[in-house]
SEFIZA-3560 file (N, C-alpha, C; in Angstrom, 3 decimals):
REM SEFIZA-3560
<numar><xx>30.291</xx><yy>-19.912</yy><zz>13.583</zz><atom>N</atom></numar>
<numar><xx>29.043</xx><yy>-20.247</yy><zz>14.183</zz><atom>CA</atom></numar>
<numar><xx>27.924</xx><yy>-19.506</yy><zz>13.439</zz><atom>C</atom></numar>
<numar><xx>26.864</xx><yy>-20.133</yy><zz>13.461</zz><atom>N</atom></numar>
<numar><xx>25.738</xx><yy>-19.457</yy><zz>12.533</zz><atom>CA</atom></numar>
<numar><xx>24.704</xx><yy>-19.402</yy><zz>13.287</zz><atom>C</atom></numar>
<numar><xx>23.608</xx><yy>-19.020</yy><zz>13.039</zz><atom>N</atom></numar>
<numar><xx>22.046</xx><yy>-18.998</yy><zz>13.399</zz><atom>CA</atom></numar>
<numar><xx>21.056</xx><yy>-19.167</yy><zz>12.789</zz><atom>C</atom></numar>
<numar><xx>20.055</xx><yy>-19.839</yy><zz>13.438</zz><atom>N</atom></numar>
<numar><xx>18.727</xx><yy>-19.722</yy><zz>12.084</zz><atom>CA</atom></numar>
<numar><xx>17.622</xx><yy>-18.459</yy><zz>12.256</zz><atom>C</atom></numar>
<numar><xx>17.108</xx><yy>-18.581</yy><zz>11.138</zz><atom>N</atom></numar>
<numar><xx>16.074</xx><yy>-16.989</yy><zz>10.850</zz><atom>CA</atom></numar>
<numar><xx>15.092</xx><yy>-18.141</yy><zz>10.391</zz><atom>C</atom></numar>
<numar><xx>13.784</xx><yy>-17.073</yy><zz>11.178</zz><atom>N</atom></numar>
<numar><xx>12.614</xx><yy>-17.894</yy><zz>10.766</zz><atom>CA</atom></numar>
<numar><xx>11.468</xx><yy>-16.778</yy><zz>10.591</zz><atom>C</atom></numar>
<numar><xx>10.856</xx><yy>-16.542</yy><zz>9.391</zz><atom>N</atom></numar>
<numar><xx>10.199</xx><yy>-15.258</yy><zz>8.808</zz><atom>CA</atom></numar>
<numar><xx>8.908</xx><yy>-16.025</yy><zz>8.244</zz><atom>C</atom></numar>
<numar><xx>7.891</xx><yy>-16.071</yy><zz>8.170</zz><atom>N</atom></numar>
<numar><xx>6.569</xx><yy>-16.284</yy><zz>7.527</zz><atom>CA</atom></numar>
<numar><xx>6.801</xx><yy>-14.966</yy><zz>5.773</zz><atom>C</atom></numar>
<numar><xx>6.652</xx><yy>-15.624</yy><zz>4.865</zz><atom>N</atom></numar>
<numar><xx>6.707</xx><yy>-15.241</yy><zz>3.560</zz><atom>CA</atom></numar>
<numar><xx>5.968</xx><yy>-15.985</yy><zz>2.687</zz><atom>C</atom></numar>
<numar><xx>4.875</xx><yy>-14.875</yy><zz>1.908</zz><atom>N</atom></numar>
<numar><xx>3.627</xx><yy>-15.732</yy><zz>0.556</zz><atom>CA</atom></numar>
<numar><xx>4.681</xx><yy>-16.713</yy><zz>0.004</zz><atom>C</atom></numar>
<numar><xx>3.671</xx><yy>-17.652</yy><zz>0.088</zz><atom>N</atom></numar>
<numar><xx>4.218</xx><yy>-18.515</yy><zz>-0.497</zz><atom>CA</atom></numar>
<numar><xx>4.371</xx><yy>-18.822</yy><zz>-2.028</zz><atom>C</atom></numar>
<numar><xx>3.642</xx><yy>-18.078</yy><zz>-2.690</zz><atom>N</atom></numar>
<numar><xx>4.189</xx><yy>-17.424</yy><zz>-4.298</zz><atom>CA</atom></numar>
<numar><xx>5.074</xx><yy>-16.779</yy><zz>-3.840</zz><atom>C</atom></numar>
<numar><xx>5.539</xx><yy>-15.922</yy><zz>-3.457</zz><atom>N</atom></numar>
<numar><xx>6.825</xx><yy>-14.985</yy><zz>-3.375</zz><atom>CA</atom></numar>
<numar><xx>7.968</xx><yy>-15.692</yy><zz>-2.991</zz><atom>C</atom></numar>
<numar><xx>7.764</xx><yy>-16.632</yy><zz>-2.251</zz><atom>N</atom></numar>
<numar><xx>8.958</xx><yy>-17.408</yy><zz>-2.503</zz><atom>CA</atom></numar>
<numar><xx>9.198</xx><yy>-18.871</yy><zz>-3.379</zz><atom>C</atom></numar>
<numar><xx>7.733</xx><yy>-18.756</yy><zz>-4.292</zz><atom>N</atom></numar>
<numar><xx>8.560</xx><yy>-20.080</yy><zz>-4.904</zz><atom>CA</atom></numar>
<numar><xx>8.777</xx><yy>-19.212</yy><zz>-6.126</zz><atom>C</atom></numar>
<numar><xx>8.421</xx><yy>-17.698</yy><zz>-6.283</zz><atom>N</atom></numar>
<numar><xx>9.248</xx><yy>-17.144</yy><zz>-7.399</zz><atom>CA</atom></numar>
<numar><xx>10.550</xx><yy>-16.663</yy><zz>-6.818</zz><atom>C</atom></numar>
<numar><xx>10.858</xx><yy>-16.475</yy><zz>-5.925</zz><atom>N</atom></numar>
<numar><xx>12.029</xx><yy>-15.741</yy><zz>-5.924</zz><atom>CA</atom></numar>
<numar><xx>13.131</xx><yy>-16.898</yy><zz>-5.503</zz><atom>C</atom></numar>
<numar><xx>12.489</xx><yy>-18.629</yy><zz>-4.780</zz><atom>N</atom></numar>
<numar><xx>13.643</xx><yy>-19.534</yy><zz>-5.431</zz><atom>CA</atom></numar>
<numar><xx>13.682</xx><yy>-20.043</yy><zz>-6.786</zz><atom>C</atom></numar>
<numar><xx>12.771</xx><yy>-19.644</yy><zz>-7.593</zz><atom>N</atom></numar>
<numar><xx>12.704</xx><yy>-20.089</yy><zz>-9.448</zz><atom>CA</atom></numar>
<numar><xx>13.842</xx><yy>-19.359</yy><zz>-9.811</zz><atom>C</atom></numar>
<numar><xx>14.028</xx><yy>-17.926</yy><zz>-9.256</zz><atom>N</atom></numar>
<numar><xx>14.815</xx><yy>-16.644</yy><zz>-9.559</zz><atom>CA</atom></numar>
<numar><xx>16.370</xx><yy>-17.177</yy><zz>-9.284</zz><atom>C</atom></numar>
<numar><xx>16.306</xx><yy>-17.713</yy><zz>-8.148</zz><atom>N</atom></numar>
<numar><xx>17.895</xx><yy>-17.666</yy><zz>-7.591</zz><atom>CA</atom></numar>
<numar><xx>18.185</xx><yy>-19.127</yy><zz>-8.712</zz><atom>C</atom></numar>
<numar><xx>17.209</xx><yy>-20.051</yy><zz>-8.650</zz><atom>N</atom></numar>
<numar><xx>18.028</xx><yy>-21.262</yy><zz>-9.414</zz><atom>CA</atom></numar>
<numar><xx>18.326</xx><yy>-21.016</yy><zz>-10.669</zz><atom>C</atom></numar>
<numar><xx>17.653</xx><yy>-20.097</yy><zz>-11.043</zz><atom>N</atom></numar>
<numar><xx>17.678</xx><yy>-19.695</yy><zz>-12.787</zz><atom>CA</atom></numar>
<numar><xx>19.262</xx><yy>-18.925</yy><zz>-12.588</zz><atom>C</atom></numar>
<numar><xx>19.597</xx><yy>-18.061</yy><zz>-11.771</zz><atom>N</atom></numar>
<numar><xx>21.060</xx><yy>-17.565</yy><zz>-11.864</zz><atom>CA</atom></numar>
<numar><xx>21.965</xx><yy>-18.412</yy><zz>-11.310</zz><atom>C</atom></numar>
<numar><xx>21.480</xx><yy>-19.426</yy><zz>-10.648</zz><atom>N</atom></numar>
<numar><xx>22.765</xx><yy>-20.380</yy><zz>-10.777</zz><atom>CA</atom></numar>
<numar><xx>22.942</xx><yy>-20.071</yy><zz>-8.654</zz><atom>C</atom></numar>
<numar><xx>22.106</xx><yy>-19.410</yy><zz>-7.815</zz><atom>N</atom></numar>
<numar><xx>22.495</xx><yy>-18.679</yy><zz>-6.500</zz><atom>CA</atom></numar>
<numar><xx>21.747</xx><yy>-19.527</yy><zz>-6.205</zz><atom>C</atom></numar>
<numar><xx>21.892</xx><yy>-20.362</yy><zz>-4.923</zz><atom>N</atom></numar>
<numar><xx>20.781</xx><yy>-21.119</yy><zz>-3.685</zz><atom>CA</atom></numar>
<numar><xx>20.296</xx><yy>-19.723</yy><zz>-3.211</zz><atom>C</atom></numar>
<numar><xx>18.966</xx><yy>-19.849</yy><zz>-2.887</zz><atom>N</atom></numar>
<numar><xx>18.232</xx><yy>-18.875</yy><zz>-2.168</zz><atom>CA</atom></numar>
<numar><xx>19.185</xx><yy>-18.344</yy><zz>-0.796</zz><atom>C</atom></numar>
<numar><xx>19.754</xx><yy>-19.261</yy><zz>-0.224</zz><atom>N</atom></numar>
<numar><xx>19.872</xx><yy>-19.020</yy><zz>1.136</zz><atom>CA</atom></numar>
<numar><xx>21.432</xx><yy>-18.028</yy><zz>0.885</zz><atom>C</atom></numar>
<numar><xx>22.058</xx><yy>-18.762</yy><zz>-0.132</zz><atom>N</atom></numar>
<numar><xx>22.997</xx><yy>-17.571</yy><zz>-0.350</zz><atom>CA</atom></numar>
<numar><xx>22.601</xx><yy>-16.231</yy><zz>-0.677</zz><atom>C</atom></numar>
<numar><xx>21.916</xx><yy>-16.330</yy><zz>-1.072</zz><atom>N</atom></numar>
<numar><xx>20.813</xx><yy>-14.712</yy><zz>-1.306</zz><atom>CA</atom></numar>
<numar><xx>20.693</xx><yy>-13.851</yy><zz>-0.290</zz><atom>C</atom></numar>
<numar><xx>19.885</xx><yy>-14.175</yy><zz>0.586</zz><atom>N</atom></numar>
<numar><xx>19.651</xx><yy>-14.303</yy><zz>1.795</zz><atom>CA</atom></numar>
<numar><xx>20.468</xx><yy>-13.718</yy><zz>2.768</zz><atom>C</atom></numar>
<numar><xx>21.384</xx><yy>-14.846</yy><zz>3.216</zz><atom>N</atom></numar>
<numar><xx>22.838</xx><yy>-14.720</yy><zz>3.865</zz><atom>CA</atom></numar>
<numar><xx>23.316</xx><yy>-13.220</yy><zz>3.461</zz><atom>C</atom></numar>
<numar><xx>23.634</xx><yy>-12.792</yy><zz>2.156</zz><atom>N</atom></numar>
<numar><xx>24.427</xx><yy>-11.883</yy><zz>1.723</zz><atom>CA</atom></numar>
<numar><xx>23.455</xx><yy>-10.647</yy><zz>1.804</zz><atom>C</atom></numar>
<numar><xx>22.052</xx><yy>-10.566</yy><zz>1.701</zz><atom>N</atom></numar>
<numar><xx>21.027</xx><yy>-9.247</yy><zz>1.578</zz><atom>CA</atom></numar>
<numar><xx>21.470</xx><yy>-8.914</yy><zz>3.182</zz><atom>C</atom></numar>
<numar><xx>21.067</xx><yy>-10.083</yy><zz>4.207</zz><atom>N</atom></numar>
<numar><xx>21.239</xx><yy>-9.821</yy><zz>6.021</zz><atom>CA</atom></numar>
<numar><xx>22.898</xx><yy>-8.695</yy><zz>6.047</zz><atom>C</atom></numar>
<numar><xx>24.012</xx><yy>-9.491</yy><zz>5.545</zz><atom>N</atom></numar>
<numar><xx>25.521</xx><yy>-8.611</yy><zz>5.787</zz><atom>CA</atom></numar>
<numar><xx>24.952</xx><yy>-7.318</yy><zz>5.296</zz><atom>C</atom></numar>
<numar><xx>24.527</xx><yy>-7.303</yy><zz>4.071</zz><atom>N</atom></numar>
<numar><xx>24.953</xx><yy>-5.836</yy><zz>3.186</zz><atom>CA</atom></numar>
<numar><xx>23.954</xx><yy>-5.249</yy><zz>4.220</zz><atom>C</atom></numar>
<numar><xx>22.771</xx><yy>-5.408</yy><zz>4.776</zz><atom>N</atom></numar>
<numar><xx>21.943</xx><yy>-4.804</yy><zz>5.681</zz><atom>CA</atom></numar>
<numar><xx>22.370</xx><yy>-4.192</yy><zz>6.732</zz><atom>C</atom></numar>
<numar><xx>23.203</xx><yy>-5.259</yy><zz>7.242</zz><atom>N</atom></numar>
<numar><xx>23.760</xx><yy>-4.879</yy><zz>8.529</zz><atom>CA</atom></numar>
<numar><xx>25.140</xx><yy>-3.784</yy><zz>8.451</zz><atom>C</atom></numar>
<numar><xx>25.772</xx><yy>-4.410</yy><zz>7.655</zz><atom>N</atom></numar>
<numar><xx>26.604</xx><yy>-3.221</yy><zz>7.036</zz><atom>CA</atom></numar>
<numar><xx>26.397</xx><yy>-1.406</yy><zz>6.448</zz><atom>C</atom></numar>
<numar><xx>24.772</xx><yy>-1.752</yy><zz>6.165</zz><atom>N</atom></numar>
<numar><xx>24.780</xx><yy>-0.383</yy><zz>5.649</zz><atom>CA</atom></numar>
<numar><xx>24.526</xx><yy>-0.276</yy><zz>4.375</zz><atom>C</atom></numar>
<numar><xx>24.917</xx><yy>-1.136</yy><zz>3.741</zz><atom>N</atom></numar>
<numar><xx>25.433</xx><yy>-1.166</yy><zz>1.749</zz><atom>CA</atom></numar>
<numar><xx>23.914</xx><yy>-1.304</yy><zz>1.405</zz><atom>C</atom></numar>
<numar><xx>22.971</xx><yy>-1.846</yy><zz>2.297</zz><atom>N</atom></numar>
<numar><xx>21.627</xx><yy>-2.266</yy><zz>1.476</zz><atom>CA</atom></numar>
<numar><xx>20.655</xx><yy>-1.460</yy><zz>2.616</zz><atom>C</atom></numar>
<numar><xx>19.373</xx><yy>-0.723</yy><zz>2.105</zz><atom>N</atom></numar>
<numar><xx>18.461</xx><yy>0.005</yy><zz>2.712</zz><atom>CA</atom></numar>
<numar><xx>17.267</xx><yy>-0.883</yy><zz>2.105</zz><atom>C</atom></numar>
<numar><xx>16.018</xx><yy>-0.234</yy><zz>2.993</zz><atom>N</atom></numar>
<numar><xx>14.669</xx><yy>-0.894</yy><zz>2.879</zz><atom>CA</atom></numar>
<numar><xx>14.185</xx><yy>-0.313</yy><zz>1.663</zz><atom>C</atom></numar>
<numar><xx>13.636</xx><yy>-0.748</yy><zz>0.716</zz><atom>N</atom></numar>
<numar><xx>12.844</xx><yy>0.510</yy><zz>-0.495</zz><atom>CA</atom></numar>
<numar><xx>11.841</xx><yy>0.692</yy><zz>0.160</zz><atom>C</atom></numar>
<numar><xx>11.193</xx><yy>1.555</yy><zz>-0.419</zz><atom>N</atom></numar>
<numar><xx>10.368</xx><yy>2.721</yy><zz>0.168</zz><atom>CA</atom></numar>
<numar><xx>8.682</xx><yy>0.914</yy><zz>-0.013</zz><atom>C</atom></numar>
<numar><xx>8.169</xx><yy>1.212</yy><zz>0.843</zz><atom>N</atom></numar>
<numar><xx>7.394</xx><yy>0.137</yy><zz>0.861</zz><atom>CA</atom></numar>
<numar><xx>5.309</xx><yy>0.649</yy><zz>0.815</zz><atom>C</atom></numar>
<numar><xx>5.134</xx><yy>0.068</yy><zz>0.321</zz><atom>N</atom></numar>
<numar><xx>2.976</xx><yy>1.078</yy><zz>0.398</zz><atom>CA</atom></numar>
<numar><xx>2.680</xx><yy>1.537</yy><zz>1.931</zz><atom>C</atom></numar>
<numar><xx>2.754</xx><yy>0.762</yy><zz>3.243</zz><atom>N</atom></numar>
<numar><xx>2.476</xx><yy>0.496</yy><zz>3.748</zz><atom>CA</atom></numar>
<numar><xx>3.604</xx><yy>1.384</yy><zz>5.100</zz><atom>C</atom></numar>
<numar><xx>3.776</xx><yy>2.535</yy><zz>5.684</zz><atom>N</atom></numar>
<numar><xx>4.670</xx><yy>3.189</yy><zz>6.820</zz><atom>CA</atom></numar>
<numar><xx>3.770</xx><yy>3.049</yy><zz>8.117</zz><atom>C</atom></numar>
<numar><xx>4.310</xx><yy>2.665</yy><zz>9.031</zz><atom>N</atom></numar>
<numar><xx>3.845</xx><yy>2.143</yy><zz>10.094</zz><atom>CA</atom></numar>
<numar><xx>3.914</xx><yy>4.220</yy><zz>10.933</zz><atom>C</atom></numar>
<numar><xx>2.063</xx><yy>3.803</yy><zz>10.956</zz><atom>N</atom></numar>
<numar><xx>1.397</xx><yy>4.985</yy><zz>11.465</zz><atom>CA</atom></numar>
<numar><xx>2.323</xx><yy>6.018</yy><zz>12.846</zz><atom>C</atom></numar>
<numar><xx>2.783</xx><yy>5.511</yy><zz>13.275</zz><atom>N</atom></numar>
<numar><xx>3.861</xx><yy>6.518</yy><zz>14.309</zz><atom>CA</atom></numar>
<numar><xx>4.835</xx><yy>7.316</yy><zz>13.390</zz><atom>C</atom></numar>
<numar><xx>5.596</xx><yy>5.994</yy><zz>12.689</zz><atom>N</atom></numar>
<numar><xx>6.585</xx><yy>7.433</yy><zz>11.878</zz><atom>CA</atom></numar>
<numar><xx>6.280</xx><yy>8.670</yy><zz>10.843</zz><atom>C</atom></numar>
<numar><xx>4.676</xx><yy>7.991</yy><zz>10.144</zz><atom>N</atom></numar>
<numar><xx>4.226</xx><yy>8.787</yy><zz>9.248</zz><atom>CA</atom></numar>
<numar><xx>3.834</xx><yy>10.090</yy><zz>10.105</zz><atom>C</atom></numar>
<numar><xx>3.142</xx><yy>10.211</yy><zz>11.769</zz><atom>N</atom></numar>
<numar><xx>2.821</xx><yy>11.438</yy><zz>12.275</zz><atom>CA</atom></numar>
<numar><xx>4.402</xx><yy>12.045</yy><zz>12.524</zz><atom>C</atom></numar>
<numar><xx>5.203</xx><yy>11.481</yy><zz>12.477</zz><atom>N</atom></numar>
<numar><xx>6.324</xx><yy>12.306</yy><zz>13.413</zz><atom>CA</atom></numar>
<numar><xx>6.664</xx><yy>13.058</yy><zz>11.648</zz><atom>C</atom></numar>
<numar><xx>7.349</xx><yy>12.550</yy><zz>11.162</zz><atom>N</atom></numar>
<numar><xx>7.699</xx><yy>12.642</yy><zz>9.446</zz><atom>CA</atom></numar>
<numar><xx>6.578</xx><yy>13.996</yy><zz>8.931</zz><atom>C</atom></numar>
<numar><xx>5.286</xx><yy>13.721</yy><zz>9.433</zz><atom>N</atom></numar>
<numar><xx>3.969</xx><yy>14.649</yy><zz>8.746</zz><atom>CA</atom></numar>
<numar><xx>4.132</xx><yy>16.233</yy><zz>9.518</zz><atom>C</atom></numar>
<numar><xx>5.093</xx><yy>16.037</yy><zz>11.004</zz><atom>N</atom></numar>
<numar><xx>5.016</xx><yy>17.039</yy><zz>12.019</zz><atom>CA</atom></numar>
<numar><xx>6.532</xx><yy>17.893</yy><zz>11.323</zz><atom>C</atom></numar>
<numar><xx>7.456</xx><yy>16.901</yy><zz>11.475</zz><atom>N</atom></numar>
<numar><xx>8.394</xx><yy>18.026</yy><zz>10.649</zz><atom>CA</atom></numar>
<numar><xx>8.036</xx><yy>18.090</yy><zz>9.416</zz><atom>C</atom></numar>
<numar><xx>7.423</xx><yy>17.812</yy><zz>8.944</zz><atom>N</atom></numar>
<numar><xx>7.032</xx><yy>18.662</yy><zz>7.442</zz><atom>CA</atom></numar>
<numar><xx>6.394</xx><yy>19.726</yy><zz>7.973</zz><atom>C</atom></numar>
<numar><xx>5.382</xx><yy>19.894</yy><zz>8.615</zz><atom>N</atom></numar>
<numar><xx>4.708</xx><yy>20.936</yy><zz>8.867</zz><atom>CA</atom></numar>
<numar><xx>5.821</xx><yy>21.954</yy><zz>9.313</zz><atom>C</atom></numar>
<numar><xx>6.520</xx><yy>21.530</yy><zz>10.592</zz><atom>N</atom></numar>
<numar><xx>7.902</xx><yy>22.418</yy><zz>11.060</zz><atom>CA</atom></numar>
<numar><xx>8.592</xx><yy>23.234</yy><zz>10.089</zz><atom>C</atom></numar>
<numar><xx>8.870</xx><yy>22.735</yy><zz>8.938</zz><atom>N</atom></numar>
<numar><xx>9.474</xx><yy>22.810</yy><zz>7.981</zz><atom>CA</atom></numar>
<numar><xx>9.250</xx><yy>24.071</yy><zz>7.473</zz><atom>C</atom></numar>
<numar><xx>7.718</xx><yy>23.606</yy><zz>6.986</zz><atom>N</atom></numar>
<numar><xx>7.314</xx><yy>24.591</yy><zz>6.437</zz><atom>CA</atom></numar>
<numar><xx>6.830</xx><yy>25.816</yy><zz>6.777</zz><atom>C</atom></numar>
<numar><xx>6.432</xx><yy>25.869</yy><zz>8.250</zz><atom>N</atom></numar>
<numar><xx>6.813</xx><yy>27.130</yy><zz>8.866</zz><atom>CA</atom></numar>
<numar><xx>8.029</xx><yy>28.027</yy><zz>9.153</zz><atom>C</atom></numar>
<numar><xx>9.333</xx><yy>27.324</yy><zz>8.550</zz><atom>N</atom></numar>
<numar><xx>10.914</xx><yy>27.655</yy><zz>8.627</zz><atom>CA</atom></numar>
<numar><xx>11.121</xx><yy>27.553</yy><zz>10.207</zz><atom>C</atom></numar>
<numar><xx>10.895</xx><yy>26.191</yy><zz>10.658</zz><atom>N</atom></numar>
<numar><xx>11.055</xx><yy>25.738</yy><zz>12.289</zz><atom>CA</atom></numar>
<numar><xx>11.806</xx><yy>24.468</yy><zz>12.216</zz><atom>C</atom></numar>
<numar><xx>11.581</xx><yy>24.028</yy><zz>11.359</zz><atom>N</atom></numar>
<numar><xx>12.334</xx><yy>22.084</yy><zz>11.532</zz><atom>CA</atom></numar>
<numar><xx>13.356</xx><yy>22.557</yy><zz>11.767</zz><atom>C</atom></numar>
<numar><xx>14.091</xx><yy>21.120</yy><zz>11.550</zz><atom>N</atom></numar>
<numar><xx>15.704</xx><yy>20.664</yy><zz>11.984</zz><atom>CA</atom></numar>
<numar><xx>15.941</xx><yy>21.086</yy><zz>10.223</zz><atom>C</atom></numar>
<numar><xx>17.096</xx><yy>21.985</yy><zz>10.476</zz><atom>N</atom></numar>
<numar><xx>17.976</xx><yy>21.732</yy><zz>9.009</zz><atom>CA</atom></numar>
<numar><xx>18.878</xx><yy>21.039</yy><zz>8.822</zz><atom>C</atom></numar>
<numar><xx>18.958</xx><yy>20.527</yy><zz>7.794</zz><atom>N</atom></numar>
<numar><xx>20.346</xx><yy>19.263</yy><zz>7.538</zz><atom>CA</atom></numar>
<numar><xx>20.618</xx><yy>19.869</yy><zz>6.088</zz><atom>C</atom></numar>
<numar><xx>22.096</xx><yy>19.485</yy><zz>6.202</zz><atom>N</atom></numar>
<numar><xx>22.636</xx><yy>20.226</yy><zz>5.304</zz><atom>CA</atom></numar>
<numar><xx>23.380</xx><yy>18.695</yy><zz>4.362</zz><atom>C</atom></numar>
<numar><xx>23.403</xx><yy>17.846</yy><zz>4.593</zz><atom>N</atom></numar>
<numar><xx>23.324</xx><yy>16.559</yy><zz>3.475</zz><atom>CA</atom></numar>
<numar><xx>22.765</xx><yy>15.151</yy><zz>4.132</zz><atom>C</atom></numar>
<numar><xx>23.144</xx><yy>14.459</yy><zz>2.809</zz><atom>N</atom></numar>
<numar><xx>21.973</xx><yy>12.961</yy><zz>3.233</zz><atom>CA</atom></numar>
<numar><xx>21.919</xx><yy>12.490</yy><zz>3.889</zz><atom>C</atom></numar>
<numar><xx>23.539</xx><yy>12.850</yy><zz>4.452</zz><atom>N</atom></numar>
<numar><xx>23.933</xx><yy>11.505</yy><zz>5.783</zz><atom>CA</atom></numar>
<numar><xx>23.005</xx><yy>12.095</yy><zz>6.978</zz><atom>C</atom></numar>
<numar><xx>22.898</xx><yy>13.281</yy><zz>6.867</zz><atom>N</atom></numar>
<numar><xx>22.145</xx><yy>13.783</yy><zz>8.032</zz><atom>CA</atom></numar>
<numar><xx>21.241</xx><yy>13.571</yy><zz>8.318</zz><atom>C</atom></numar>
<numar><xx>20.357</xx><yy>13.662</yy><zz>6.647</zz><atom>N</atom></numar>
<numar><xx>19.100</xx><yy>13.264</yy><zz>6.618</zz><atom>CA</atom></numar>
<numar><xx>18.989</xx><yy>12.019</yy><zz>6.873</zz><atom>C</atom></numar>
<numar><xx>19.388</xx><yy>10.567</yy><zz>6.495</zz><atom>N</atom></numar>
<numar><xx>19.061</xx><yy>9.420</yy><zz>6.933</zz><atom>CA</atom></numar>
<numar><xx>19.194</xx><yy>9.080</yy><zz>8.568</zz><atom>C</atom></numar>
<numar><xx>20.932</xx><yy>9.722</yy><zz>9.029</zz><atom>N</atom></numar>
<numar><xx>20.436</xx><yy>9.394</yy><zz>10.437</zz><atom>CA</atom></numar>
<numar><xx>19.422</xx><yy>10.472</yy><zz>11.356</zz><atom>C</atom></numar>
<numar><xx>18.818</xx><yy>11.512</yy><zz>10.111</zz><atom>N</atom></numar>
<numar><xx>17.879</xx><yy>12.024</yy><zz>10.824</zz><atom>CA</atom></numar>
<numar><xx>16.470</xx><yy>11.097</yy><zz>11.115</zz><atom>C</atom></numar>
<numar><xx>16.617</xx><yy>10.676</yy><zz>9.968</zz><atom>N</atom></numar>
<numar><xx>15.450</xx><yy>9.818</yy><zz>9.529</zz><atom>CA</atom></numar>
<numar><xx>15.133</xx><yy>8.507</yy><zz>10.675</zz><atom>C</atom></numar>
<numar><xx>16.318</xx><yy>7.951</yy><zz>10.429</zz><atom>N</atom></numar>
<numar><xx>16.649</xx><yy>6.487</yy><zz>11.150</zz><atom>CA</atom></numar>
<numar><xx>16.204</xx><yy>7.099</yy><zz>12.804</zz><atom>C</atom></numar>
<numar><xx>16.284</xx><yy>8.324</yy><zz>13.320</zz><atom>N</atom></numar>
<numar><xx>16.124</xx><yy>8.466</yy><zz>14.969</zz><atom>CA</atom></numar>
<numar><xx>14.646</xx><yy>8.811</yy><zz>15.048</zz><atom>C</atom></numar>
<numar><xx>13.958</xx><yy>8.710</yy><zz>13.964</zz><atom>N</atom></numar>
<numar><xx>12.658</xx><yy>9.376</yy><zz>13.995</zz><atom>CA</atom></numar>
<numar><xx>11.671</xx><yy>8.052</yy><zz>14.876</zz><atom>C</atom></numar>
//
C-alpha cells in the first residue's frame, strides 16, 4: 500500500532536478521514494540550510552561552550530540 505526498517546490528546481534524474537514467519519483526511506531510516540527514527556524537558533545560542561558562550538557560523542540536538 502506498500514499501520496504533496509539497509546493520552485518550479525551476524541479524542472532541473527532473532534467537531473532523466539524464541518469532515475524517474524523479524513484528519487524521491528512496531520499523519504533513507530519511526515515536515519541513513540521510537535512544539510545544514541559510535559513534555522528562530526557536532552535535561541535554545542552540543558550547552550552555547552555557557552555561557555563550563555549565552546558557535556556529551562525550556524536550520537549524543545529534540526539542532543534532535530534542532541542
Amino acid at each position: 500500500m502506498t500514499t501520496q505526498i504533496v509539497f509546493n517546490i520552485d518550479p525551476k528546481v524541479k524542472a532541473k532536478a527532473m532534467k537531473r534524474a532523466k539524464s541518469e537514467g532515475v524517474p524523479f519519483a524513484l528519487y524521491l521514494r528512496q531520499a523519504a526511506e533513507d530519511f526515515a531510516e536515519g541513513k540521510r540527514g537535512m544539510a545544514i540550510v541559510d535559513e534555522v527556524r528562530p526557536e532552535k537558533l535561541a535554545l542552540w545560542e543558550r547552550e552555547s552561552r552555557l557552555l561557555d561558562q563550563g555549565k552546558g550538557t557535556r556529551l562525550r560523542n556524536m550520537k549524543e550530540y545529534r540526539e542532543f540536538v534532535r530534542k532541542l
